[in-house]
HTML snippet that shows the backbone in 3Dmol.js (N, CA, C, O; Angstrom):
<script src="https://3Dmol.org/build/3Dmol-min.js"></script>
<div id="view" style="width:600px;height:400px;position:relative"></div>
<script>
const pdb = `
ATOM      1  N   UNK A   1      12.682   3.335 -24.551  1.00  0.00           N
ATOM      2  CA  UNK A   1      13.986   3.077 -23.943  1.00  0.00           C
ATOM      3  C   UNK A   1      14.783   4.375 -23.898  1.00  0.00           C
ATOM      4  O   UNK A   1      14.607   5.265 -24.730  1.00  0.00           O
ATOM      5  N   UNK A   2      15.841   4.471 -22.703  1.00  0.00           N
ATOM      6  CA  UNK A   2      16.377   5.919 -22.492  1.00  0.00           C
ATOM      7  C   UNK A   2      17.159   5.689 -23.501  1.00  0.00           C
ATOM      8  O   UNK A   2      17.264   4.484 -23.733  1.00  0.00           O
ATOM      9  N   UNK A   3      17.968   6.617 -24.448  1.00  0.00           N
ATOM     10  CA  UNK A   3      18.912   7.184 -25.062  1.00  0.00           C
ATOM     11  C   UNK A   3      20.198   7.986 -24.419  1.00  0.00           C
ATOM     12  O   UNK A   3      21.368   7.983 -24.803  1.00  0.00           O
ATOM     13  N   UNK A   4      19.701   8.548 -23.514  1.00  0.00           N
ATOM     14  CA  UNK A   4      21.121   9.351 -22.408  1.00  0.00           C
ATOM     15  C   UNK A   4      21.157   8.597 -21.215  1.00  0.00           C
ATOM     16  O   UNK A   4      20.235   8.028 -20.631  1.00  0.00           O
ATOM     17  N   UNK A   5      22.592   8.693 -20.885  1.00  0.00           N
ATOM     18  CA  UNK A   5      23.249   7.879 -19.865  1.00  0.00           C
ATOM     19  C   UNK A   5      22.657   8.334 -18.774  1.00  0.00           C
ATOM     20  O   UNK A   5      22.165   7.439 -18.086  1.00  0.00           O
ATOM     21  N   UNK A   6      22.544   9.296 -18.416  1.00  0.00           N
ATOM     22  CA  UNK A   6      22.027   9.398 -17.316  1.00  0.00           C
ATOM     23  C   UNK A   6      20.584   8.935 -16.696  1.00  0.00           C
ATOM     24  O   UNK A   6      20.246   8.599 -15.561  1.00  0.00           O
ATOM     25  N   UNK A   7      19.828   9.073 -18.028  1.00  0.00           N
ATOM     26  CA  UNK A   7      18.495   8.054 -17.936  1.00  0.00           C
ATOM     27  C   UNK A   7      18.447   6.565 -17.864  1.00  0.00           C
ATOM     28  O   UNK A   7      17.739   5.889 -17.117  1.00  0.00           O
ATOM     29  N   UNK A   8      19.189   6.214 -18.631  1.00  0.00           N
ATOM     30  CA  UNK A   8      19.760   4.647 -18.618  1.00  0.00           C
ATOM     31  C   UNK A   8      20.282   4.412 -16.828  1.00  0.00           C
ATOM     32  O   UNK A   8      19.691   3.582 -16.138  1.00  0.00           O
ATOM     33  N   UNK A   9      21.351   5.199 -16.298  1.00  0.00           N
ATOM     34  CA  UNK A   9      21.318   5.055 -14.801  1.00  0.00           C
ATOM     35  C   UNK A   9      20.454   5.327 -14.235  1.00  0.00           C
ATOM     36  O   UNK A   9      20.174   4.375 -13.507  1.00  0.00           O
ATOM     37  N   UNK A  10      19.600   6.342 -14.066  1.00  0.00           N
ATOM     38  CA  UNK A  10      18.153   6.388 -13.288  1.00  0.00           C
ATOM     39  C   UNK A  10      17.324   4.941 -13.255  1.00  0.00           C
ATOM     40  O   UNK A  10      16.972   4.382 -12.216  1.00  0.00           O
ATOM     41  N   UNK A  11      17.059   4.402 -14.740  1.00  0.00           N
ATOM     42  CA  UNK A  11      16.521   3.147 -15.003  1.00  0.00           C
ATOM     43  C   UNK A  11      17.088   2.137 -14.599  1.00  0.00           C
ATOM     44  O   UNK A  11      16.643   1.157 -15.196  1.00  0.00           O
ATOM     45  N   UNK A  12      18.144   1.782 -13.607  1.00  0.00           N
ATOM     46  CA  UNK A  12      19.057   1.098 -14.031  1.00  0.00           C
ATOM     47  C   UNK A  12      18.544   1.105 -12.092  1.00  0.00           C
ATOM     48  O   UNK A  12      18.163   0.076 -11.533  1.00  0.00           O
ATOM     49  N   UNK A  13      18.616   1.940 -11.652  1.00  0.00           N
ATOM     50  CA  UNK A  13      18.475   2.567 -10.280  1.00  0.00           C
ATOM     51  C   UNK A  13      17.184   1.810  -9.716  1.00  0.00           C
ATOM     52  O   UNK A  13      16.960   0.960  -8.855  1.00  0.00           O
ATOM     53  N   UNK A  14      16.553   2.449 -10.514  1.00  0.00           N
ATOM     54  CA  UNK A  14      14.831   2.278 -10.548  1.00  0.00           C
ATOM     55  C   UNK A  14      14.724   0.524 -10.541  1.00  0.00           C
ATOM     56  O   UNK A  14      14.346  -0.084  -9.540  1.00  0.00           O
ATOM     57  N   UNK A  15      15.044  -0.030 -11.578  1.00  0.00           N
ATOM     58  CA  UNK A  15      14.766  -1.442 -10.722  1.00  0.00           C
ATOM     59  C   UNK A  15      15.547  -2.140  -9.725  1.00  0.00           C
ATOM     60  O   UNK A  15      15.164  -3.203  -9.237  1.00  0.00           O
ATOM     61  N   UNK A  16      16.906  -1.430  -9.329  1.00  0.00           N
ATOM     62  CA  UNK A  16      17.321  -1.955  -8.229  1.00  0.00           C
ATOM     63  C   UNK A  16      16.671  -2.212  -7.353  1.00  0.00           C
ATOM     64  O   UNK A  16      16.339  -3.318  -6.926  1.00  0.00           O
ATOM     65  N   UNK A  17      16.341  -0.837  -6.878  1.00  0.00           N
ATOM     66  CA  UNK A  17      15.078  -0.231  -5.918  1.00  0.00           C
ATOM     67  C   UNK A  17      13.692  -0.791  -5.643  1.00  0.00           C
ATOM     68  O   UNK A  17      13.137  -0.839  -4.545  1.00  0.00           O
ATOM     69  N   UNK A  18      13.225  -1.204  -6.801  1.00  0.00           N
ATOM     70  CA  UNK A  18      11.830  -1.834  -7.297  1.00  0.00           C
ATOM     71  C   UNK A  18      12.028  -3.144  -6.300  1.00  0.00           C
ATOM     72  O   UNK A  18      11.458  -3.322  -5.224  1.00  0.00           O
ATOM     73  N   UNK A  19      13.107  -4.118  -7.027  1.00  0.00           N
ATOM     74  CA  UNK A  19      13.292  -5.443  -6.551  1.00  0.00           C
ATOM     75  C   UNK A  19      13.593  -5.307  -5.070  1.00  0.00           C
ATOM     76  O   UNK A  19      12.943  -6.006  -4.292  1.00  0.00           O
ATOM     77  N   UNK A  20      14.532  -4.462  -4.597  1.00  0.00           N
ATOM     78  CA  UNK A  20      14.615  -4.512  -2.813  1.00  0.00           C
ATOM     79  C   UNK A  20      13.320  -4.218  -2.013  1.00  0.00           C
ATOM     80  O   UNK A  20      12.906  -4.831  -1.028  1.00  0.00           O
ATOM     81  N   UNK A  21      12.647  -2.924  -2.779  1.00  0.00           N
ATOM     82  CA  UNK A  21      11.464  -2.970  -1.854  1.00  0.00           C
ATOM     83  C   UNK A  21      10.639  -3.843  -1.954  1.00  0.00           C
ATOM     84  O   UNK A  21      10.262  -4.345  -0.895  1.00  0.00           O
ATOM     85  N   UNK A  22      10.010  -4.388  -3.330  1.00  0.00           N
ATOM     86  CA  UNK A  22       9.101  -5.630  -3.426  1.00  0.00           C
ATOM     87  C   UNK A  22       9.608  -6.520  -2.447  1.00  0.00           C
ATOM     88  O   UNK A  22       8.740  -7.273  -2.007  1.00  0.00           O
ATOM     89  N   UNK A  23      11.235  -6.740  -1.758  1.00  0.00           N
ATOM     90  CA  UNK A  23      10.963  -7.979  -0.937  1.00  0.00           C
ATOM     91  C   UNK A  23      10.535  -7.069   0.209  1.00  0.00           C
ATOM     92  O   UNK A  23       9.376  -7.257   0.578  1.00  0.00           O
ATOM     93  N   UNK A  24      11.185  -6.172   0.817  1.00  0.00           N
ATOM     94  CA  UNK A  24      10.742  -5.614   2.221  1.00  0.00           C
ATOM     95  C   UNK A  24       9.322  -5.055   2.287  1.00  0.00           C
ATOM     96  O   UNK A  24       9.165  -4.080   3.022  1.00  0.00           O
ATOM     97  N   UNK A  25       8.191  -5.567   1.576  1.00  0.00           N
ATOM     98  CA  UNK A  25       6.768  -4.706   1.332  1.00  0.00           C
ATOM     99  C   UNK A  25       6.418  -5.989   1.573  1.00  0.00           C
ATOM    100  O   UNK A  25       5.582  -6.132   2.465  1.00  0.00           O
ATOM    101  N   UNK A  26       7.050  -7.534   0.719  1.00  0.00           N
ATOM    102  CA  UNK A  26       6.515  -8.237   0.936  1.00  0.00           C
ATOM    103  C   UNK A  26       6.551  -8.837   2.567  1.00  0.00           C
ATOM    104  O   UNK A  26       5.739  -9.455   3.256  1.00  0.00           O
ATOM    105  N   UNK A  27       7.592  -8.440   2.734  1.00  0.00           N
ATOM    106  CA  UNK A  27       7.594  -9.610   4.163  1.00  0.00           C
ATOM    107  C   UNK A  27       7.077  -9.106   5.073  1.00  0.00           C
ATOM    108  O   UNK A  27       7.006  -9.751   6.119  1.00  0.00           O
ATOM    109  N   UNK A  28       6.388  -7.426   4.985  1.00  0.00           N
ATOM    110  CA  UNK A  28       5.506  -6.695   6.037  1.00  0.00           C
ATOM    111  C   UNK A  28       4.121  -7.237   5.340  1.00  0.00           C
ATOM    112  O   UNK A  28       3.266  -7.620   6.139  1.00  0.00           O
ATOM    113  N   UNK A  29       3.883  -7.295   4.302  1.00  0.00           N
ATOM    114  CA  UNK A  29       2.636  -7.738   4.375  1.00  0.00           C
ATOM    115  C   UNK A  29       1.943  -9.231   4.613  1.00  0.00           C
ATOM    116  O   UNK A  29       0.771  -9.607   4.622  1.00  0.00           O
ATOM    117  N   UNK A  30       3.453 -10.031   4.837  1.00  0.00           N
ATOM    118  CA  UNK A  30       2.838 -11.432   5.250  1.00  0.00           C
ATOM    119  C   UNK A  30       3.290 -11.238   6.792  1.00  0.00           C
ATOM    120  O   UNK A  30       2.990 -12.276   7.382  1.00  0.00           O
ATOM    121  N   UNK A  31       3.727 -10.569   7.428  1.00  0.00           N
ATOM    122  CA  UNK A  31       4.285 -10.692   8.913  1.00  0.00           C
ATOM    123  C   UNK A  31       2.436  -9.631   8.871  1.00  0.00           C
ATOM    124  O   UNK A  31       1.593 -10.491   9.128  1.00  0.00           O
ATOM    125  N   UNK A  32       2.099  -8.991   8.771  1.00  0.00           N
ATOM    126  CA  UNK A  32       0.541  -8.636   9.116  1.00  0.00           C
ATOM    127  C   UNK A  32      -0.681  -9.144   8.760  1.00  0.00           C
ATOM    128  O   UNK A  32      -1.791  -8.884   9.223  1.00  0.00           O
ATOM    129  N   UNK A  33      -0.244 -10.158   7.584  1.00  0.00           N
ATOM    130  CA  UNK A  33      -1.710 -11.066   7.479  1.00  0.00           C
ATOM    131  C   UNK A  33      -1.265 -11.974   8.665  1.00  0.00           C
ATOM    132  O   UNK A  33      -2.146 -12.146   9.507  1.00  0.00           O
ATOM    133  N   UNK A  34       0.053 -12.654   8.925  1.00  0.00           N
ATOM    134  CA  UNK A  34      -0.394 -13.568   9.699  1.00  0.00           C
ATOM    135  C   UNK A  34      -0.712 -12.927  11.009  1.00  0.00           C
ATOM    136  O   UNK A  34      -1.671 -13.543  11.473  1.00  0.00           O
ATOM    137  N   UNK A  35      -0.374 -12.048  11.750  1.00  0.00           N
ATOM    138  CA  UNK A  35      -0.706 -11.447  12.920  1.00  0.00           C
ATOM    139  C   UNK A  35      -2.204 -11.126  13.058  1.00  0.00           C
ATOM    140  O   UNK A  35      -2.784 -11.408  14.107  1.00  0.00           O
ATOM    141  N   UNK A  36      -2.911 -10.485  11.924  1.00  0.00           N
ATOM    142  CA  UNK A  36      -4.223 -10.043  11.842  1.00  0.00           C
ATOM    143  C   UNK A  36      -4.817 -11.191  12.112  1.00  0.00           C
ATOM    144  O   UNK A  36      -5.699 -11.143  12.970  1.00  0.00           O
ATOM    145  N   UNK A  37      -4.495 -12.589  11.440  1.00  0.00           N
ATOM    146  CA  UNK A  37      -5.335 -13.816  11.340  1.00  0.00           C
ATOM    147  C   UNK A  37      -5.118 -14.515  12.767  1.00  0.00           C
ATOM    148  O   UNK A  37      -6.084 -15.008  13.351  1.00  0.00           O
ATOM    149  N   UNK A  38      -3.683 -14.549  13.378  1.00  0.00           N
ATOM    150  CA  UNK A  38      -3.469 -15.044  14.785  1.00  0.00           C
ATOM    151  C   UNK A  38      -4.799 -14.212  15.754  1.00  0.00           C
ATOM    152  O   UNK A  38      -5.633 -14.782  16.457  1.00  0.00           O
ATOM    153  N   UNK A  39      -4.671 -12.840  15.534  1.00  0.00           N
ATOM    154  CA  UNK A  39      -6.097 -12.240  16.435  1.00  0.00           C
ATOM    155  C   UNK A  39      -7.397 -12.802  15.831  1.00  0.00           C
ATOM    156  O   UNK A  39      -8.144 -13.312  16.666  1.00  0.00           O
ATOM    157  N   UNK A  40      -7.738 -12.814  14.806  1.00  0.00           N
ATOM    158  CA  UNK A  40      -8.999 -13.035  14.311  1.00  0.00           C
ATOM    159  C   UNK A  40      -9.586 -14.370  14.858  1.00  0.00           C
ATOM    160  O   UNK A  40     -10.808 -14.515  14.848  1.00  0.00           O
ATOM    161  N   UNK A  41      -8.804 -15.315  15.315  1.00  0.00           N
ATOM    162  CA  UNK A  41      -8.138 -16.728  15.668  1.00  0.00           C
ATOM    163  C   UNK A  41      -8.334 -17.160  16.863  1.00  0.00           C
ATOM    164  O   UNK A  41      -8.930 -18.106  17.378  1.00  0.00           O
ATOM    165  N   UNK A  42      -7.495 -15.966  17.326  1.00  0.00           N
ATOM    166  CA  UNK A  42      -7.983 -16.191  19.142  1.00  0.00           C
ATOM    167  C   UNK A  42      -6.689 -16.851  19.459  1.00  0.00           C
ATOM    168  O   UNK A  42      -6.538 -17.066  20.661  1.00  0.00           O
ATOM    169  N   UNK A  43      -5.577 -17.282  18.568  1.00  0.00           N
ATOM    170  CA  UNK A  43      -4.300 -17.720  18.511  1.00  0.00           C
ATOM    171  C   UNK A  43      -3.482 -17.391  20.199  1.00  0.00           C
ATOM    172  O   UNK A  43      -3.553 -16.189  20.454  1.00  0.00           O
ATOM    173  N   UNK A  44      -3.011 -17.927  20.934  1.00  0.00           N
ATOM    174  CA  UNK A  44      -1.872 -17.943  22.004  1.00  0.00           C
ATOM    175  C   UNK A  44      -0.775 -17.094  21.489  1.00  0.00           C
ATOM    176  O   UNK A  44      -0.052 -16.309  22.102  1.00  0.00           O
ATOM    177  N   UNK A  45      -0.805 -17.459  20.046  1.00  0.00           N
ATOM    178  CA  UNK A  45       1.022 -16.644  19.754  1.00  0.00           C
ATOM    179  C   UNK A  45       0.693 -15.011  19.108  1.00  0.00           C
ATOM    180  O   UNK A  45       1.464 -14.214  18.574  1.00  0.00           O
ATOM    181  N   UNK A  46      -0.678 -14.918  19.390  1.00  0.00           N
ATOM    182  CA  UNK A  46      -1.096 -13.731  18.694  1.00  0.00           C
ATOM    183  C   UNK A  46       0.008 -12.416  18.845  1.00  0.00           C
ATOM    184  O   UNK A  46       0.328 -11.707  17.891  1.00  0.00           O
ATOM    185  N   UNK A  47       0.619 -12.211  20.524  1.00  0.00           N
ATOM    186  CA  UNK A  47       1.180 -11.303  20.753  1.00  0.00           C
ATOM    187  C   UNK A  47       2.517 -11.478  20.320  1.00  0.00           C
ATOM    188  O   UNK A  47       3.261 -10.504  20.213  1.00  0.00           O
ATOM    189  N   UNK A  48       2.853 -12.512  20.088  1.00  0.00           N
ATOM    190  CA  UNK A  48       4.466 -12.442  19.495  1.00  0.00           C
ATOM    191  C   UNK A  48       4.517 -12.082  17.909  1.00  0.00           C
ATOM    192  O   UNK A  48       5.465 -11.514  17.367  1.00  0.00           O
ATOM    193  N   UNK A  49       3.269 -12.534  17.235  1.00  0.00           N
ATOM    194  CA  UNK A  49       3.010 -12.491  15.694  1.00  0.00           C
ATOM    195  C   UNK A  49       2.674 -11.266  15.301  1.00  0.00           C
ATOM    196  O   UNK A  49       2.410 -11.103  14.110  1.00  0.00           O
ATOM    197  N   UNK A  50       2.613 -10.122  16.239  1.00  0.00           N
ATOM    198  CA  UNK A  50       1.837  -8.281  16.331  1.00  0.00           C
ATOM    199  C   UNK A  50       3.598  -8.055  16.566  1.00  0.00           C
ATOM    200  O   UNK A  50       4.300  -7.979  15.558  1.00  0.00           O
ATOM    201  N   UNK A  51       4.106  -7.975  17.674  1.00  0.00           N
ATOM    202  CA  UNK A  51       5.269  -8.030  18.136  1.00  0.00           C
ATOM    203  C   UNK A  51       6.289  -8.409  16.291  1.00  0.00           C
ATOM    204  O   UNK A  51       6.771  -7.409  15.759  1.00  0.00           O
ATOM    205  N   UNK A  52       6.392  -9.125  15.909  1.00  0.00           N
ATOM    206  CA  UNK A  52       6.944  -9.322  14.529  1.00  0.00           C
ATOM    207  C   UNK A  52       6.662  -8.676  13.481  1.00  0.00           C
ATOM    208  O   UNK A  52       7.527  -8.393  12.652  1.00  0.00           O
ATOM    209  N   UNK A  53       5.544  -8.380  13.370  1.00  0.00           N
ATOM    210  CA  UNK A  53       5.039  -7.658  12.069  1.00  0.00           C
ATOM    211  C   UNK A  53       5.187  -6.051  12.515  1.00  0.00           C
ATOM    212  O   UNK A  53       4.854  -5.178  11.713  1.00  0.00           O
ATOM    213  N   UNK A  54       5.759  -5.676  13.979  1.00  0.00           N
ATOM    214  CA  UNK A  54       5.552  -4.178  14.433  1.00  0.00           C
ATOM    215  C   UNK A  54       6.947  -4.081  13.729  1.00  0.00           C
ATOM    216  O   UNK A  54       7.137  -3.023  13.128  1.00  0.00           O
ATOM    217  N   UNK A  55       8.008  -5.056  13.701  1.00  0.00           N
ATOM    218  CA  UNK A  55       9.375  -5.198  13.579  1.00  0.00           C
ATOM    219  C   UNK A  55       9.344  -4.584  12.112  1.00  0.00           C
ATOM    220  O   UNK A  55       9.901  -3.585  11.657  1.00  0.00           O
ATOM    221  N   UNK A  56       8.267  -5.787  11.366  1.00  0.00           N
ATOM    222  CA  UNK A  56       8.364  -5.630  10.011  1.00  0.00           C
ATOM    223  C   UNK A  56       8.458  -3.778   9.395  1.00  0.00           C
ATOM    224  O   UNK A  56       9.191  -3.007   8.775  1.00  0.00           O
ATOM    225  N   UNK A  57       6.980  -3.861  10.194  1.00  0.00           N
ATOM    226  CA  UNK A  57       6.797  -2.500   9.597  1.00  0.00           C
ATOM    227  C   UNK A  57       8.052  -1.119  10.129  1.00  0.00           C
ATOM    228  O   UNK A  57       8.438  -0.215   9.388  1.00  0.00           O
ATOM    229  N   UNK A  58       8.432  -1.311  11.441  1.00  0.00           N
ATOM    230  CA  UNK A  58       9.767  -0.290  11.456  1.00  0.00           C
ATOM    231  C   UNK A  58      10.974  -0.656  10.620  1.00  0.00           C
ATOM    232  O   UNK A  58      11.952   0.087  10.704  1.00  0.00           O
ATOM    233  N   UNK A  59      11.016  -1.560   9.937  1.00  0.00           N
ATOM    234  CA  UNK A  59      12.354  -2.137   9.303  1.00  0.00           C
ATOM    235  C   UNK A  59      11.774  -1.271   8.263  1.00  0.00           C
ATOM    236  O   UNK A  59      12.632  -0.583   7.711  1.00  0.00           O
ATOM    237  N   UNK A  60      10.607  -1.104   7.841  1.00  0.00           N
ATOM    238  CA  UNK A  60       9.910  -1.127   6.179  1.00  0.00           C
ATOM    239  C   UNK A  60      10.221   0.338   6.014  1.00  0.00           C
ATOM    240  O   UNK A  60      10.698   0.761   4.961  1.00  0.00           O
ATOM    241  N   UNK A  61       9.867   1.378   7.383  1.00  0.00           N
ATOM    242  CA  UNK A  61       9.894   2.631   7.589  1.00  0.00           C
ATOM    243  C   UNK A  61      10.782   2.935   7.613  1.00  0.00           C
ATOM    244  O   UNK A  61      10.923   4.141   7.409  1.00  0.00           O
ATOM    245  N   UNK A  62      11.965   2.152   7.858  1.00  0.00           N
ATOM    246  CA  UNK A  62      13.557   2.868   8.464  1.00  0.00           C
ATOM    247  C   UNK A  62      14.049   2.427   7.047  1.00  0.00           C
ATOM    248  O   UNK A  62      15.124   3.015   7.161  1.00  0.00           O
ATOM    249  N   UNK A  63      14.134   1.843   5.753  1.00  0.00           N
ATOM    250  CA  UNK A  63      14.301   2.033   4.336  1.00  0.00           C
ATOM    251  C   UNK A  63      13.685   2.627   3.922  1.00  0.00           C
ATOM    252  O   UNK A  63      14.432   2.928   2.991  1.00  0.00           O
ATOM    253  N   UNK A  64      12.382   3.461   3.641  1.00  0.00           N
ATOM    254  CA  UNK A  64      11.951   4.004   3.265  1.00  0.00           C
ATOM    255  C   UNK A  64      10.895   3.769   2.432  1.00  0.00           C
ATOM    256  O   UNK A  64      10.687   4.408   1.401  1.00  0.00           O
ATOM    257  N   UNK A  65      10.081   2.686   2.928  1.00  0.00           N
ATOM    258  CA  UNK A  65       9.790   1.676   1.722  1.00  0.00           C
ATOM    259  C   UNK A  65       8.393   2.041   1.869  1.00  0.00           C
ATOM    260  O   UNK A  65       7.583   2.073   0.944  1.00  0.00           O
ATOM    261  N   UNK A  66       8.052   2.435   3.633  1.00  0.00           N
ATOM    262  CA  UNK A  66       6.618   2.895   3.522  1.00  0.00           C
ATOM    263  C   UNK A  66       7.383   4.007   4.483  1.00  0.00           C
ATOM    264  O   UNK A  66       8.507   4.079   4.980  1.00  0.00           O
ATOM    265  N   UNK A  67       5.844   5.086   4.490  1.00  0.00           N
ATOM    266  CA  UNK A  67       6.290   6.392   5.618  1.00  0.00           C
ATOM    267  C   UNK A  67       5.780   5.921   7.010  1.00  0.00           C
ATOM    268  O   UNK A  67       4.887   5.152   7.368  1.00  0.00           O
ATOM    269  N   UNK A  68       6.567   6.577   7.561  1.00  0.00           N
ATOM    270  CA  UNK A  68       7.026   6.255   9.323  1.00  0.00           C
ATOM    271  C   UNK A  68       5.700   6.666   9.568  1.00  0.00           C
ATOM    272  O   UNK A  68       5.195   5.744  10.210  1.00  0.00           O
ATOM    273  N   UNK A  69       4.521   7.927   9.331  1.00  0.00           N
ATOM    274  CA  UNK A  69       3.210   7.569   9.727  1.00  0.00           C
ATOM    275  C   UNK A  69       2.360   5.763   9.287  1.00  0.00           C
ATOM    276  O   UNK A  69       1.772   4.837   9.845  1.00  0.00           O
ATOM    277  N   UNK A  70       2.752   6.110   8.199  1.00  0.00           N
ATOM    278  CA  UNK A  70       1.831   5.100   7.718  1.00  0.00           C
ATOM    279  C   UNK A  70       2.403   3.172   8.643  1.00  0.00           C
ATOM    280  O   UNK A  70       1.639   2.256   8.946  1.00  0.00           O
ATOM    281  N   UNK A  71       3.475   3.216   8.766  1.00  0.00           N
ATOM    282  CA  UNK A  71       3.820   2.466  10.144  1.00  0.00           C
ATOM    283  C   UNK A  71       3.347   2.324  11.182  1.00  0.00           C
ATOM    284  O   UNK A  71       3.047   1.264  11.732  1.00  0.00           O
ATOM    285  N   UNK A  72       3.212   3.578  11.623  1.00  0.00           N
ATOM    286  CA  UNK A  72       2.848   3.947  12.871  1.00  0.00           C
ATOM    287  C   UNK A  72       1.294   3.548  12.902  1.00  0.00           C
ATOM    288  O   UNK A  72       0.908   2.842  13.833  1.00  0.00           O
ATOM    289  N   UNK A  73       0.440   3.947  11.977  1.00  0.00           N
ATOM    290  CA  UNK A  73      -0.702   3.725  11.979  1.00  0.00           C
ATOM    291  C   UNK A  73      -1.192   2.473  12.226  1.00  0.00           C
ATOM    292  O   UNK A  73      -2.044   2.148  13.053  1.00  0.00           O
ATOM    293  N   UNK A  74      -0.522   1.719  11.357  1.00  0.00           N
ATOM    294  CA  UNK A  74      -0.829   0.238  10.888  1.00  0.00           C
ATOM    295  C   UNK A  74      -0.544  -0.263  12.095  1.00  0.00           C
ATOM    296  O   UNK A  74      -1.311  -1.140  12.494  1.00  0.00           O
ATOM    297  N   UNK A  75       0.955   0.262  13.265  1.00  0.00           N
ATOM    298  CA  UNK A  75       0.708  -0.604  14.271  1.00  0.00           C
ATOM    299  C   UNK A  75      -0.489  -0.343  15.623  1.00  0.00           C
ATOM    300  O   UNK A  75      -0.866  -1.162  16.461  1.00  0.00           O
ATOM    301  N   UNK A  76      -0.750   0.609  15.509  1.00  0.00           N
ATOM    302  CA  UNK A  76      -1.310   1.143  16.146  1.00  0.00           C
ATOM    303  C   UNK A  76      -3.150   0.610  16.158  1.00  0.00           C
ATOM    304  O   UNK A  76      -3.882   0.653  17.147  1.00  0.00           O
ATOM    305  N   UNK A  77      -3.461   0.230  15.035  1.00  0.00           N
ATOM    306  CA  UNK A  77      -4.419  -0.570  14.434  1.00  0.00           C
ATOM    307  C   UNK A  77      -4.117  -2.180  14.825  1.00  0.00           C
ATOM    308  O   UNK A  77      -4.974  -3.019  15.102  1.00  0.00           O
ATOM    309  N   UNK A  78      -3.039  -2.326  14.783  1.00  0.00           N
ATOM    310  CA  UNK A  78      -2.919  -3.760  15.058  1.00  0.00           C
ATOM    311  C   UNK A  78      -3.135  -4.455  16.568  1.00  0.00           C
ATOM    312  O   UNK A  78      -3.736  -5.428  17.023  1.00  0.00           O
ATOM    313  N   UNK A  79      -2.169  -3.222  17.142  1.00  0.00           N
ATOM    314  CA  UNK A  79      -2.147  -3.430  18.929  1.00  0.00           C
ATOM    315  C   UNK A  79      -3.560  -3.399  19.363  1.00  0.00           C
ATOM    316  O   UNK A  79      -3.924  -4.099  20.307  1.00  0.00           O
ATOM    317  N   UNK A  80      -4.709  -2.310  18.466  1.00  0.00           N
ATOM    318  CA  UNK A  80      -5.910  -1.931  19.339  1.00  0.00           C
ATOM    319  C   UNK A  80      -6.905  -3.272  19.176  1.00  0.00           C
ATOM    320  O   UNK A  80      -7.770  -3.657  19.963  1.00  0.00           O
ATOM    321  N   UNK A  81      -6.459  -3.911  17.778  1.00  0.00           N
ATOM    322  CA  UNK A  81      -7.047  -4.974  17.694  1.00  0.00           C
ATOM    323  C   UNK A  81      -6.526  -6.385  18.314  1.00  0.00           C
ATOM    324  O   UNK A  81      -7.187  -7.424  18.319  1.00  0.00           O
ATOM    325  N   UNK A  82      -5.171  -6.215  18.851  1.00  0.00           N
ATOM    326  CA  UNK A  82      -4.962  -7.010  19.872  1.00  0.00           C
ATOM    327  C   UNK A  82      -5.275  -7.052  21.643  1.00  0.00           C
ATOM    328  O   UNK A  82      -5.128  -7.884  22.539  1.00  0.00           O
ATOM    329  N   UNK A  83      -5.698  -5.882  21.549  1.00  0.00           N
ATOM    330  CA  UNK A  83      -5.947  -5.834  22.645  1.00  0.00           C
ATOM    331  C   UNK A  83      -7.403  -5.767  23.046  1.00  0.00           C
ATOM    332  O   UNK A  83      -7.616  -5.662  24.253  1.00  0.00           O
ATOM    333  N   UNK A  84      -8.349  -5.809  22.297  1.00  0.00           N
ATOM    334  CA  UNK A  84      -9.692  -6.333  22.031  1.00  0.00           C
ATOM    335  C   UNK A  84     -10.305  -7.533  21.990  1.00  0.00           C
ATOM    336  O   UNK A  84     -11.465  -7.795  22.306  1.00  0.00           O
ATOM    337  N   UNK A  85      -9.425  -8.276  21.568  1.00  0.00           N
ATOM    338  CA  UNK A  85      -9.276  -9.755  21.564  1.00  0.00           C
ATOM    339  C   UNK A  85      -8.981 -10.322  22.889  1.00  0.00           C
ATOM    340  O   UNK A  85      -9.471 -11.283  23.482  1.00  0.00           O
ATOM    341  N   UNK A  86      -8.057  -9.484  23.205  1.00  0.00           N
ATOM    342  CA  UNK A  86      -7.453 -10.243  24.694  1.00  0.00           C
ATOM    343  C   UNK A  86      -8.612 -10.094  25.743  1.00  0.00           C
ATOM    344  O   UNK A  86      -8.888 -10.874  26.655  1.00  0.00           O
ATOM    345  N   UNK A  87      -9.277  -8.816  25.376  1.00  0.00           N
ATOM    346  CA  UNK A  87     -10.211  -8.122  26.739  1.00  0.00           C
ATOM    347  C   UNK A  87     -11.353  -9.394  26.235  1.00  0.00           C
ATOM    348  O   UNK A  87     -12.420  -9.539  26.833  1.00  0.00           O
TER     349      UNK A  87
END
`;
const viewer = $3Dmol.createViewer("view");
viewer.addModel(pdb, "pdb");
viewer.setStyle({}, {cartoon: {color: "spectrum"}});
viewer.zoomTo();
viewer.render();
</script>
């Protein structure tokens, strides 16, 4: 356990932080299982469920929660696999 205040605020920081991103990590990673599974599926709503989880992941990038490549990637992976499906 910290002893100086200023560590005690860092710690104090640190799970603020922890708890906000655990929700915004979580809701990108269920807005991309379900999109992955709508393609895998052959799903009608596939393109609105890629379309949502692209949301997720720029919301995730624009807090800082993941990096704006690693966004980028993931959608970029997602679209190619939506659009494989469609062809």
């Amino acid at each position: 356990m910290a002893n100086i205040k200023s560590a005690e605020k860092r710690n104090r920081q640190r799970l603020k932080r922890e708890a906000r991103n655990r929700v915004i990590r979580g809701r990108t990673r269920t807005a991309l299982k379900k999109a992955r599974l709508a393609i895998a599926n052959g799903d009608p709503n596939a393109a609105e469920l890629v379309r949502l989880a692209e949301r997720a992941l720029d919301r995730a990038a624009a807090k800082g929660v993941i990096h704006r490549n690693n966004a980028a990637r993931r959608k970029s992976r997602l679209y190619r696999a939506l659009q494989k499906a469609l062809a």
